[in-house]
N, C-alpha and C positions, 0 to 999 in steps of 0.2 A: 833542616828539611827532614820531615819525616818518611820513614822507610816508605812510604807506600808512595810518596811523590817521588820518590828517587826510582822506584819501580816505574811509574809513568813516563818519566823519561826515559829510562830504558830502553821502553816499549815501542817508545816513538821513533829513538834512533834506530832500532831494528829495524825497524819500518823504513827504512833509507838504507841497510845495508842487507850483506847475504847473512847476518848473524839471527841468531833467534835466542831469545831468554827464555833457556829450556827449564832454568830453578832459580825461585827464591829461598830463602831463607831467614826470615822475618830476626829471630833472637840471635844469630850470626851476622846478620846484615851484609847478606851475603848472594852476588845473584853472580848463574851462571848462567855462557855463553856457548853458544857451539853455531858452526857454518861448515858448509862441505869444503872441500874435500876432510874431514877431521880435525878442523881449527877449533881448540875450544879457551878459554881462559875464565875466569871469574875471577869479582872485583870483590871486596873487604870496602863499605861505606863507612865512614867516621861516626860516631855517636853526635846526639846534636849537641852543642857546646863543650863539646872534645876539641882539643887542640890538633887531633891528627889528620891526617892526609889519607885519600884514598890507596890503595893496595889492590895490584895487580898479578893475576900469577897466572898459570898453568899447569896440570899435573902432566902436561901431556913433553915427554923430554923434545919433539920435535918442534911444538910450539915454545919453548923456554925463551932461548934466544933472541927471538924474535921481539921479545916483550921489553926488552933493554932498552928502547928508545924511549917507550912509555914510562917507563921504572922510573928512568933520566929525570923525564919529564917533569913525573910527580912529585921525586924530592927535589927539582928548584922550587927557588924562591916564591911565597906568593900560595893565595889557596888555588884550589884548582875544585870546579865543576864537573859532576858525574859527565856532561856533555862532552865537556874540554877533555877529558879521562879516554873517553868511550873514542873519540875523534885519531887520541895520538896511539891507541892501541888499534882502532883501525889500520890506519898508516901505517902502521908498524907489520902489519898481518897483511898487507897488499902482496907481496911477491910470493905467498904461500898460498893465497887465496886466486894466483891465476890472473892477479890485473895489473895494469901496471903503474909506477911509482908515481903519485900525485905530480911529483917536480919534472918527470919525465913528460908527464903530460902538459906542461906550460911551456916544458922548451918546444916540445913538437909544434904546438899552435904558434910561437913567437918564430919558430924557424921557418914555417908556411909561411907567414906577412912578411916575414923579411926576402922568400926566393921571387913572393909575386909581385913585389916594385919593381918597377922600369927604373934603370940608372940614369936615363936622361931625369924624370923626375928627382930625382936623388941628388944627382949633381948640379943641378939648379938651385935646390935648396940651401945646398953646402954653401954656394954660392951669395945667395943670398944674407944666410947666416953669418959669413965673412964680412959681407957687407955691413952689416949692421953692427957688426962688436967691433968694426975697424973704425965708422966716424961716429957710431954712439947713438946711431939715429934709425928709427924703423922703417923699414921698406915699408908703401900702403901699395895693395893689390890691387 
């Protein structure tokens, strides 16, 4: 993919996050990031028909550590997509950016559905369910 499509995506993921692509750099292939409160990092794209992997970094010492999931990420196994890149350095930057942890948010909504069943429904089911793995046979409604 050439640098200017890799630019488009970018552009678009931006457009979904608090980030903005304050610089390219066409002959470094090289685009920077910045979002408030002072999150910045920028990415290193592979040359086309380069065996390497995208490169993430920051210069800023507060955002460093945070980029370690990404980093991870990048050197496993397998290519990876400016998009797939852009996605786990988000996640990575949620708890400095003020929001909260993608996975935090799944159990929040899975522990809602789970306070608002009725136990009589609940215990019916179990019920049923017993029923059915004890003679092999389905309960019909």
């Amino acid at each position: 993919m050439d640098f200017q499509q890799l630019a488009d995506v970018a552009e678009k993921w931006c457009s979904n996050t608090p980030f903005e692509l304050i610089a390219t750099e066409e002959t470094e292939r090289r685009m920077d990031f910045y979002a408030d409160p002072g999150v910045s990092f920028y990415v290193l794209c592979p040359d086309n028909g380069c065996g390497d992997n995208f490169h993430v970094w920051s210069e800023s010492e507060d955002c460093l550590p945070f980029l370690q999931l990404a980093q991870d990420y990048i050197s496993s196994c397998g290519k990876k997509t400016l998009h797939e890149v852009l996605e786990k350095v988000f996640k990575s930057f949620r708890p400095l950016l003020g929001l909260p942890d993608a996975d935090d948010d799944a159990f929040e909504e899975y522990s809602a559905d789970v306070e608002e069943e009725e136990p009589e429904a609940d215990h019916h089911q179990m019920g049923a369910e017993r029923m059915t793995s004890a003679t092999g046979m389905k309960k019909l409604d």
